[in-house]
Kinemage of the C-alpha trace (Angstrom):
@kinemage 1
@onewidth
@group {chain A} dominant
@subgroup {mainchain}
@vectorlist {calphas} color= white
{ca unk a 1} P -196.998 -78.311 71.036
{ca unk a 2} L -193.201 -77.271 69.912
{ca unk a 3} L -192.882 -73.469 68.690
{ca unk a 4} L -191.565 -72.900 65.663
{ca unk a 5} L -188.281 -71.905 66.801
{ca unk a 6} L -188.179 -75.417 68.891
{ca unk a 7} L -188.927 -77.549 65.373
{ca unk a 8} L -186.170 -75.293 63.333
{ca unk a 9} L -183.692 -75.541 66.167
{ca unk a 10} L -184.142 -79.488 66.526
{ca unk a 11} L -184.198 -79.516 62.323
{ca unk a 12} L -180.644 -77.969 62.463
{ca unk a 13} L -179.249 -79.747 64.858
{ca unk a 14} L -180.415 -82.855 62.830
{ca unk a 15} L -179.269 -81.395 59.490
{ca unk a 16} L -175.268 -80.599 61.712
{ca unk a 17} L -175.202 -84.065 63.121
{ca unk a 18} L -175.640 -85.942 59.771
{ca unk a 19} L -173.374 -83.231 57.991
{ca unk a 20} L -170.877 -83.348 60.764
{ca unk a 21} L -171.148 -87.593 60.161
{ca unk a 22} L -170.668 -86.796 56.468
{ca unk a 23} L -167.437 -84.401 56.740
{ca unk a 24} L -166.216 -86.858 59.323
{ca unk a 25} L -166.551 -90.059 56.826
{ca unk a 26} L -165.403 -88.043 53.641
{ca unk a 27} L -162.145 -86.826 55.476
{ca unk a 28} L -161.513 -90.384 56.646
{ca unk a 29} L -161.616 -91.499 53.205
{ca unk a 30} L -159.713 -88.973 51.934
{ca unk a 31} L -157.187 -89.285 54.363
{ca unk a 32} L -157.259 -92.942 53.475
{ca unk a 33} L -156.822 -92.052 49.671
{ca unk a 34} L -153.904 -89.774 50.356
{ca unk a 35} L -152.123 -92.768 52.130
{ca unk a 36} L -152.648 -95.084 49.253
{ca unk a 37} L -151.751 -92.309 46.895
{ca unk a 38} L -148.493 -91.617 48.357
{ca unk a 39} L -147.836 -95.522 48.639
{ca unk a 40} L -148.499 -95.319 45.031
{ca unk a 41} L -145.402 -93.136 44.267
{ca unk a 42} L -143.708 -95.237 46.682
{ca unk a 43} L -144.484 -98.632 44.798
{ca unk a 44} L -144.550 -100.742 41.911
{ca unk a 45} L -148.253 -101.514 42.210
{ca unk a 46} L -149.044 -97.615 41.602
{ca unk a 47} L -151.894 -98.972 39.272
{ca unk a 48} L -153.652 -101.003 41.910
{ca unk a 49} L -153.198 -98.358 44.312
{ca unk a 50} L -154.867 -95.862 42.332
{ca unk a 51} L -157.831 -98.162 41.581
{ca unk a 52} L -157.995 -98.082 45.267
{ca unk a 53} L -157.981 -94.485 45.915
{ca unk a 54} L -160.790 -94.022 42.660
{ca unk a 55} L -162.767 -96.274 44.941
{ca unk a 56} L -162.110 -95.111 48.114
{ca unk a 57} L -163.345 -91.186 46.316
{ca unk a 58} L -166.646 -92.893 45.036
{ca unk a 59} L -167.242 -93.951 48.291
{ca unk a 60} L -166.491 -90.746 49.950
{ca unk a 61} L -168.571 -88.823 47.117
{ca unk a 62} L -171.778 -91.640 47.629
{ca unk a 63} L -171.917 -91.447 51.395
{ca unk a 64} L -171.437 -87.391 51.559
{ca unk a 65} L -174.179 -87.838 49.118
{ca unk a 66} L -176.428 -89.876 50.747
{ca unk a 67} L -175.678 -88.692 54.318
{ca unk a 68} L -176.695 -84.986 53.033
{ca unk a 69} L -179.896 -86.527 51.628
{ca unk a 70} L -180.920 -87.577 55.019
{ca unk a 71} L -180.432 -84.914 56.428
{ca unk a 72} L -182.339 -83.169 54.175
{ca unk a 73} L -185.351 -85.808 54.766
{ca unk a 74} L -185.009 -85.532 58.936
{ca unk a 75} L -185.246 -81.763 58.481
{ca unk a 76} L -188.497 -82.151 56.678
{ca unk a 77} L -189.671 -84.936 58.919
{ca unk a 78} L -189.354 -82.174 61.768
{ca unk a 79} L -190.510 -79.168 60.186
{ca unk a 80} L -192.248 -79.961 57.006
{ca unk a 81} L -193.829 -76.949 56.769
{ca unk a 82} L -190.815 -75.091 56.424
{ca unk a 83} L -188.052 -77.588 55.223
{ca unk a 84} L -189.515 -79.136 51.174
{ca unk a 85} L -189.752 -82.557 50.575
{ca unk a 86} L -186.808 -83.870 49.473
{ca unk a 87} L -187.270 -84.224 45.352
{ca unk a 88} L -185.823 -87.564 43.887
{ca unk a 89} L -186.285 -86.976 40.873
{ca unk a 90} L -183.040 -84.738 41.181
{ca unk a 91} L -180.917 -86.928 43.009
{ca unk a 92} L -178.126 -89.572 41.324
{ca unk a 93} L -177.578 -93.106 41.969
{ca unk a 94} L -174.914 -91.424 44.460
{ca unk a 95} L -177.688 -89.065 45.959
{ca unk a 96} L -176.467 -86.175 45.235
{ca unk a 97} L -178.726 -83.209 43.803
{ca unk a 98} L -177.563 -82.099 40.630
{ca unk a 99} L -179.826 -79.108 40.748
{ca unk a 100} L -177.171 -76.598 41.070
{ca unk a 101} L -175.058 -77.848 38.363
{ca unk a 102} L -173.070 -74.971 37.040
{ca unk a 103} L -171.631 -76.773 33.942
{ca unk a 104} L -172.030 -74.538 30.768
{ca unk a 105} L -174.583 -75.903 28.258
{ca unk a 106} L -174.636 -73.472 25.266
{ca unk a 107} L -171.930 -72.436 23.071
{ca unk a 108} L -171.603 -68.908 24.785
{ca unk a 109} L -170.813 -70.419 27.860
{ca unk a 110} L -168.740 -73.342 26.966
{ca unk a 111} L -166.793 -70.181 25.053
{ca unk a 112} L -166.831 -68.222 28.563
{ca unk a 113} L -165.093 -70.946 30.322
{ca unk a 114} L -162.673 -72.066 28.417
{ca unk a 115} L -161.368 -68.429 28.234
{ca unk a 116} L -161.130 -68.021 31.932
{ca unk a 117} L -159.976 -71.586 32.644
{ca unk a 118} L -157.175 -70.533 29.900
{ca unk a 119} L -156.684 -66.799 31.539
{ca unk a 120} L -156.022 -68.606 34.927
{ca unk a 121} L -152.969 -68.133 36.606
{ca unk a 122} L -149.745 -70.325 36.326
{ca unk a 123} L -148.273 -72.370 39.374
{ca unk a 124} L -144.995 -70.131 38.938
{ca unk a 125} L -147.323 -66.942 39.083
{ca unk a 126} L -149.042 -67.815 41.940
{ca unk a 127} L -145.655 -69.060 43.762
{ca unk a 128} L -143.963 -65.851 42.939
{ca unk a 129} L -146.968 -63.955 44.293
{ca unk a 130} L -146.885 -66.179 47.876
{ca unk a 131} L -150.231 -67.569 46.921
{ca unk a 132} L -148.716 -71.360 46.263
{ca unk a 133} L -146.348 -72.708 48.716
{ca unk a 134} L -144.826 -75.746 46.834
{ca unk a 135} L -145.811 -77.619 43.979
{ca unk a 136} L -149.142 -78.158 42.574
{ca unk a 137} L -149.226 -81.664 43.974
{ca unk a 138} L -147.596 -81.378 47.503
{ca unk a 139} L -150.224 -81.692 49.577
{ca unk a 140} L -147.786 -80.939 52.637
{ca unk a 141} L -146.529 -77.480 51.146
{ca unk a 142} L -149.021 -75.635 52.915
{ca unk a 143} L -148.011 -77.743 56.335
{ca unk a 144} L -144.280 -77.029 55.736
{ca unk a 145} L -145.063 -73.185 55.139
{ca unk a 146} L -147.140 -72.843 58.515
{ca unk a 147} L -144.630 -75.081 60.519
{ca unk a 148} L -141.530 -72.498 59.419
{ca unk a 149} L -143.218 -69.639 60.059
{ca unk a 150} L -143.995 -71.347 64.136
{ca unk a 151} L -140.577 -72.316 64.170
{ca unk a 152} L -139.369 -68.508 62.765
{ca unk a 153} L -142.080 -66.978 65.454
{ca unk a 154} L -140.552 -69.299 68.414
{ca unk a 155} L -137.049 -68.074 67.635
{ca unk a 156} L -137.940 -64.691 67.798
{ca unk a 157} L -140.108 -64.714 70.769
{ca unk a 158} L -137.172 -66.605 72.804
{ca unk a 159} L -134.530 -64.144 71.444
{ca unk a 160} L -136.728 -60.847 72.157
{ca unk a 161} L -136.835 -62.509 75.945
{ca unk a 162} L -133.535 -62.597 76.025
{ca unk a 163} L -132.471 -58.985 75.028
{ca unk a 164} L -130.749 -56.742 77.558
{ca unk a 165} L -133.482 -54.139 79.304
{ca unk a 166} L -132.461 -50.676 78.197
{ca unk a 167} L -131.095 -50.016 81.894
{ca unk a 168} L -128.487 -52.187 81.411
{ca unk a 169} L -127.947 -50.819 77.418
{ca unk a 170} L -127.464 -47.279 79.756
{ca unk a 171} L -124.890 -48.860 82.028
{ca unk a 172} L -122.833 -50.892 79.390
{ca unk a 173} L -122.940 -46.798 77.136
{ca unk a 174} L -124.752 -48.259 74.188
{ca unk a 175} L -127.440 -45.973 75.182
{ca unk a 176} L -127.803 -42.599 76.046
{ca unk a 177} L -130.178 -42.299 79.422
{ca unk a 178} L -132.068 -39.734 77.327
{ca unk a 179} L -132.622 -42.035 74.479
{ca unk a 180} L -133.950 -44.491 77.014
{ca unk a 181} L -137.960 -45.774 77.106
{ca unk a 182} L -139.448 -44.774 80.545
{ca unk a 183} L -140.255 -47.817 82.692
């Protein structure tokens, strides 16, 4: 008979396979939808394209959805005393569990939100404070910031290789031997 330990081990390796599946399939799509997106700003057939990519995000949303919800049942099936039965009564056609919907419901919240949604900050504030690297829809401002700060970091690693050694700064008089680091 499997310990307990053995059941919730094989339980969460069940639940990381189908949620690893499910990342997996939801970045393919999106990937897929940000190559039909930028062929819609690329082409005349933008509103095709983005009936495509609304598509191609149901899909991604529906199989995320469904690929969590069996992993939720697998966990059970392995450990039911300690995973719950999956509930359907609180899943959507897509299979997603709307249990921890945070949407505002009464007035006082509904108020709440819209005064921090309108409190937020501004894409110029947030690119003045180094928080927004580009626009609010480049997707490859984040890309270009990391790749010229590795390019900035190369440069200076090569040129700090190539400085003179204080010995020869002593020889050539630029430094005094006093003022020297010991080597």
């Amino acid at each position: 008979m499997s310990s307990a330990s053995d059941i919730f081990n094989q339980a969460k390796s069940a639940a990381t396979s189908v949620a690893n599946t499910a990342v997996n399939t939801a970045t393919s799509l999106a990937n897929q939808a940000s190559t039909l997106a930028s062929q819609a700003a690329n082409s005349d057939a933008a509103a095709n394209v983005t009936s495509q990519v609304q598509s191609i995000g149901s899909q991604a949303v529906s199989t995320a959805g469904t690929l969590a919800g069996q992993a939720h049942a697998q966990a059970h099936a392995l450990a039911p005393t300690v995973v719950p039965a999956p509930s359907t009564s609180t899943l959507t056609t897509e299979g997603i569990d709307n249990r921890g919907d945070l949407s505002p419901t009464d007035e006082v919240g509904k108020a709440k939100f819209e005064k921090l949604f309108d409190s937020r900050s501004k894409p110029d504030e947030l690119k003045d404070k180094g928080i927004l690297k580009g626009d609010p829809n480049d997707a490859l401002a984040h890309k270009r910031a990391e790749l010229a700060k590795a390019m900035n970091k190369d440069q200076l690693d090569k040129e700090i290789a190539q400085r003179p050694q204080p010995e020869e700064l002593v020889k050539k008089g630029i430094l005094n031997p006093d003022e020297a680091p010991p080597v």
